[in-house]
Each structure stands twice: as structure tokens, then as C-alpha cells.
GULUMDO-823706 format. One record per residue (C-alpha): x, z, y negated; residue in three letters. Coordinates in steps of 0.001 Angstrom, whole numbers, padded with zeros to 6 digits, always signed. Layout:
N
XZYALA/...
***
This chain:
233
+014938-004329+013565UNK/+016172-002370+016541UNK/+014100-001343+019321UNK/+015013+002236+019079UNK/+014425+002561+015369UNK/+011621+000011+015197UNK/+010153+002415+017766UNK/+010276+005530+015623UNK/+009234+003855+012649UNK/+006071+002807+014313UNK/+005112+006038+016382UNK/+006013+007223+012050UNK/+002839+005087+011077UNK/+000718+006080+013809UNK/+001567+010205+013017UNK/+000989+009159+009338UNK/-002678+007471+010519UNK/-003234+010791+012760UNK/-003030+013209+009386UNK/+000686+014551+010391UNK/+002256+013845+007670UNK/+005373+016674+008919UNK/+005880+014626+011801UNK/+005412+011261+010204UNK/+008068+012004+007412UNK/+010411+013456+010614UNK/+010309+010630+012956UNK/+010965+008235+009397UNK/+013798+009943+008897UNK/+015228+009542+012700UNK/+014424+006076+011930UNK/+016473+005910+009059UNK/+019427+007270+010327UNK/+018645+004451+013297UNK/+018620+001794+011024UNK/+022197+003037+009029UNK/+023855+003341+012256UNK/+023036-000440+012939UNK/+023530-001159+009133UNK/+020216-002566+009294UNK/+019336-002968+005271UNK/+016163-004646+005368UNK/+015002-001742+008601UNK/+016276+001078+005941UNK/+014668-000322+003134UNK/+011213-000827+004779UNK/+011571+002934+006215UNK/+011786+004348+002659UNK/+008848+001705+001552UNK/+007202+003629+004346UNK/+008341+007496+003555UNK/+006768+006554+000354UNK/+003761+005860+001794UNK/+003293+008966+003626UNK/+004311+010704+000569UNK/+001569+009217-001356UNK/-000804+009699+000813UNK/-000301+013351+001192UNK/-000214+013454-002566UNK/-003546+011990-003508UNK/-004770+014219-000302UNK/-003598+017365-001579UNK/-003454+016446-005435UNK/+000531+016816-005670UNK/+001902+015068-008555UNK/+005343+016488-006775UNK/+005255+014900-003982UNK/+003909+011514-006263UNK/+007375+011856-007935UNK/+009189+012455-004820UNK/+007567+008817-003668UNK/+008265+006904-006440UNK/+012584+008288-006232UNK/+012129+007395-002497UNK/+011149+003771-003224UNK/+013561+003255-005688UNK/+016149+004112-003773UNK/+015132+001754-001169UNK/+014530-001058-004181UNK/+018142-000336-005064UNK/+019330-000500-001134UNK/+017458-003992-000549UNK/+019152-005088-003878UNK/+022722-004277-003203UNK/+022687-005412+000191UNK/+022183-009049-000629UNK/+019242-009440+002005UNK/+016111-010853-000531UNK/+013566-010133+002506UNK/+014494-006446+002000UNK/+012889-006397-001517UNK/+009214-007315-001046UNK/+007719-004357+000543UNK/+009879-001912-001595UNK/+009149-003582-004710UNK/+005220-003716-003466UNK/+005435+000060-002552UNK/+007327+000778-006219UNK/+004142-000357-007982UNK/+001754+001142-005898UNK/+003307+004793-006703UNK/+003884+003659-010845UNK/+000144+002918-010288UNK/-000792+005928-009043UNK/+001388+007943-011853UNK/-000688+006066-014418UNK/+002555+003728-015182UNK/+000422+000826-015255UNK/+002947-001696-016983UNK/+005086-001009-014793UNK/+003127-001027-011934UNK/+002184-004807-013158UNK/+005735-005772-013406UNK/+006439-004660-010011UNK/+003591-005897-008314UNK/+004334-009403-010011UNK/+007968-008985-008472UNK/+006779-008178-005060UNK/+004623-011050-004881UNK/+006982-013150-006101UNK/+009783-011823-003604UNK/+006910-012083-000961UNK/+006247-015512-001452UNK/+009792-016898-001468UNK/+011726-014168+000323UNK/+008921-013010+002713UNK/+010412-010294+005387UNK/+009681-011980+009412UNK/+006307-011924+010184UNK/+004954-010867+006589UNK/+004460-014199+004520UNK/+000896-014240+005835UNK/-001997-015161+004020UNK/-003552-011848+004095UNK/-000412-009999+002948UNK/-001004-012065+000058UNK/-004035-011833-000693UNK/-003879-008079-000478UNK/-000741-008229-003276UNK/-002917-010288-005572UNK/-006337-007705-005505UNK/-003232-004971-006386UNK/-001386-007181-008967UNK/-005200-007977-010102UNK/-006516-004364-010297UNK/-003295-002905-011994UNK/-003648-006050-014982UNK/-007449-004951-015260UNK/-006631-000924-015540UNK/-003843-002114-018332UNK/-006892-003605-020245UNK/-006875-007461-019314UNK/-010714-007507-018503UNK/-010519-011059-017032UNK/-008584-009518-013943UNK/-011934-008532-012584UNK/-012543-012351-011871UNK/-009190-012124-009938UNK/-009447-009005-008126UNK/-013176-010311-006533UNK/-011962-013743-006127UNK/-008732-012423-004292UNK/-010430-009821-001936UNK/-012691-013116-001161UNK/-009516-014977+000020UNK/-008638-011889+001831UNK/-011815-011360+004200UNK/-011717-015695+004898UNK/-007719-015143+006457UNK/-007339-015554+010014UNK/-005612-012283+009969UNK/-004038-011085+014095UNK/-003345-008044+012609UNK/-007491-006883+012280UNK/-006006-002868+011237UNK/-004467-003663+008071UNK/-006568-006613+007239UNK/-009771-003886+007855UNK/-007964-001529+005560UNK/-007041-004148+002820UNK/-010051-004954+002426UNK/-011832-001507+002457UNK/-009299-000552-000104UNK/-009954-003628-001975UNK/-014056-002502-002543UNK/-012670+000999-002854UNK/-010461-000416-005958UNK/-013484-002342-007232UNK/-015441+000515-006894UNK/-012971+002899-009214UNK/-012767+000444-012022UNK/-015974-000338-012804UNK/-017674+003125-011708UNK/-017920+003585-016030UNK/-019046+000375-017250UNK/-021000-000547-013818UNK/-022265+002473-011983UNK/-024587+000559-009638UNK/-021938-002370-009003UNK/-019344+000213-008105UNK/-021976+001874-005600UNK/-022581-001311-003963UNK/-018976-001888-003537UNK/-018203+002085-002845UNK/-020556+000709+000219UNK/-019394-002366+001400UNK/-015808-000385+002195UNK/-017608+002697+003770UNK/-019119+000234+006397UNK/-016306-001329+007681UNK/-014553+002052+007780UNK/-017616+003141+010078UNK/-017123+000526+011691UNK/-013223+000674+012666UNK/-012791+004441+013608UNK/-009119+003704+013430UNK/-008968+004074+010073UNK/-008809+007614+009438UNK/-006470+007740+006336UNK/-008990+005287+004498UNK/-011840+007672+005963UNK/-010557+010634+004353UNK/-009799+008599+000953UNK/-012842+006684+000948UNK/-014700+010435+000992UNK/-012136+011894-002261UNK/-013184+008596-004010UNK/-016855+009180-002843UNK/-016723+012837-004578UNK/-016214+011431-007798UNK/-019197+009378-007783UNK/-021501+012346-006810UNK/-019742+015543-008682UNK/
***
């Protein structure tokens, strides 16, 4: 990636993590048009992966099916980039990003499929810098959450077993590894909140203490309170 675009695609993530989604989804697009002037496909590709994440993040916020939509055509389009441009490290995170929005649109075999590609892609086409332990584990407690929500009950083995893996990594990156793992207790939380109400709690918990704990994390702040609502309406 170039520093110019590379630049505006991280001070993107940071106006994302502030709550400015407007300004997140503008300095994206600067990126973008960084990248295409450099013909950067794997930089373009992971710039849509992340529009789509600001997307659905304003979505669930604001309880937009639109704007879900809008996320999932954004990530295809960058699946469909990283294809055509021969560069296999462009494909993990769109493919990962793909099945995080078909999971969140209730698509849930195809959110499977997708997450199974991404990991797959991940493992033997890993973009620099992401075939990390923790990036993995994080894909599995997905891939594992998305199998148990499409009725394979055994998945719940996986999903704990998975976010275990996740908190022993010797992670450098101690953001995203705090917010993996919140979000994995946050997922454990939502799928057994109807068949184990006081498991869920305890996991509902776990993730709210080390998002007290990391005052960086605002995004997972403000989802870990929607998810909290449910529990108490």
C-alpha cells in the first residue's frame, strides 16, 4: 500500500472508531481513488472490505437494512476486484467481510460458505502482515458462530474452543485482539441468550469488562449496549 492512501485509509478507521461515519466513508473513498491511481488491487479491495464495515456498522446502529444492502454490493464488488486482478492476498479480507454482512442479512449459508473461503484464502493466501494467529482465530469463532446459527449445535464446542485460542495469541496488535475477543463473548452471548439465559449473561459480562477496560473501543461500547437492550427489554 501507498503511504498517501494507506494514510487515508487509516485516519478512515480511526473516524469510523470516533462515530463519524460521514467522514469515515469520505476519507475511504479518497483512499480508493489513491489506490486506482497506483493500480493498487489488493489496497482497493481492502478499502471496500473496509467501506463495508463502516456501512455495517452504521446499519446495526441506526437499524438500516439499506445501508446493510448497500454493504454487502460494496463487498462484492471488492470480492470481484481481488478476483479479476489475479492477486489471491486481495481475497481474504473481502471474502471475510462478504460473510460478515450475509450474516447480518440472515443469509446464514452463505455467510458459512464465505467465511469457510476467507479462512481458507487467509491461511494460504494471507495479505502481509495478516496470517497471524489471532486473525485466525477470530475467522474460526465467525465461521463457528455462523455453522451454529444455521443449526449445527456442535459449533458451540468450536466457537468456545476458538475464542480460547484467541485470548492465548501473542497478539502486537492488543486493539483488534481486545475487540475480537469482546465480540467473540458478545457472539456467545446472542446465541445462547434462548436456550441459556444465565450462560449468555455471564458471557454478555466477560466482553463488557474488557470493553471497560480498553476505552478505545467505542464502536464495541455502543454495540455491546444495543446487544445489552435485548437482554433487559
Amino acid at each position: 500500500m501507498n503511504g498517501k492512501a494507506r494514510d487515508l485509509h487509516l485516519q478512515s478507521l480511526q473516524a469510523r472508531e470516533a462515530g463519524d461515519y460521514a467522514r469515515s466513508i469520505d476519507l475511504n473513498n479518497q483512499a480508493l481513488f489513491s489506490y486506482d491511481i497506483d493500480g493498487d488491487d489488493l489496497g482497493f479491495a481492502e478499502a471496500l472490505a473496509n467501506l463495508s464495515i463502516t456501512l455495517r456498522n452504521y446499519s446495526q446502529f441506526h437499524d438500516s437494512d439499506r445501508f446493510l444492502i448497500y454493504a454487502k454490493h460494496v463487498v462484492m464488488a471488492g470480492v470481484e476486484i481481488a478476483q479479476k486482478s489475479g492477486n489471491k492476498q486481495a481475497l481474504a479480507l473481502p471474502l471475510y467481510n462478504l460473510a460478515k454482512t450475509q450474516e447480518g442479512l440472515g443469509e446464514i449459508q452463505d455467510a458459512v460458505l464465505s467465511y469457510k473461503d476467507a479462512q481458507e484464502n487467509m491461511q494460504n493466501n494471507s495479505p502481509t502482515g495478516q496470517n497471524r494467529p489471532a486473525v485466525l482465530a477470530d475467522m474460526k469463532i465467525h465461521l463457528a458462530v455462523a455453522e451454529y446459527k444455521s443449526g449445527d449445535k456442535s459449533a458451540l464446542q468450536r466457537v468456545q474452543d476458538s475464542l480460547q485460542e484467541l485470548e492465548q495469541t501473542q497478539e502486537d496488535d492488543k486493539f483488534s485482539k481486545n475487540v475480537w475477543i469482546s465480540g467473540g463473548y458478545m457472539k456467545l452471548a446472542d446465541i445462547l441468550r434462548a436456550e441459556d439465559a444465565a450462560k449468555a449473561k455471564e458471557y454478555l459480562q466477560k466482553a463488557k469488562k474488557i470493553i471497560d477496560d480498553n476505552p478505545e473501543l467505542t464502536e464495541r461500547k455502543k454495540q455491546w449496549k444495543k446487544l445489552n437492550q435485548t437482554f433487559t427489554s
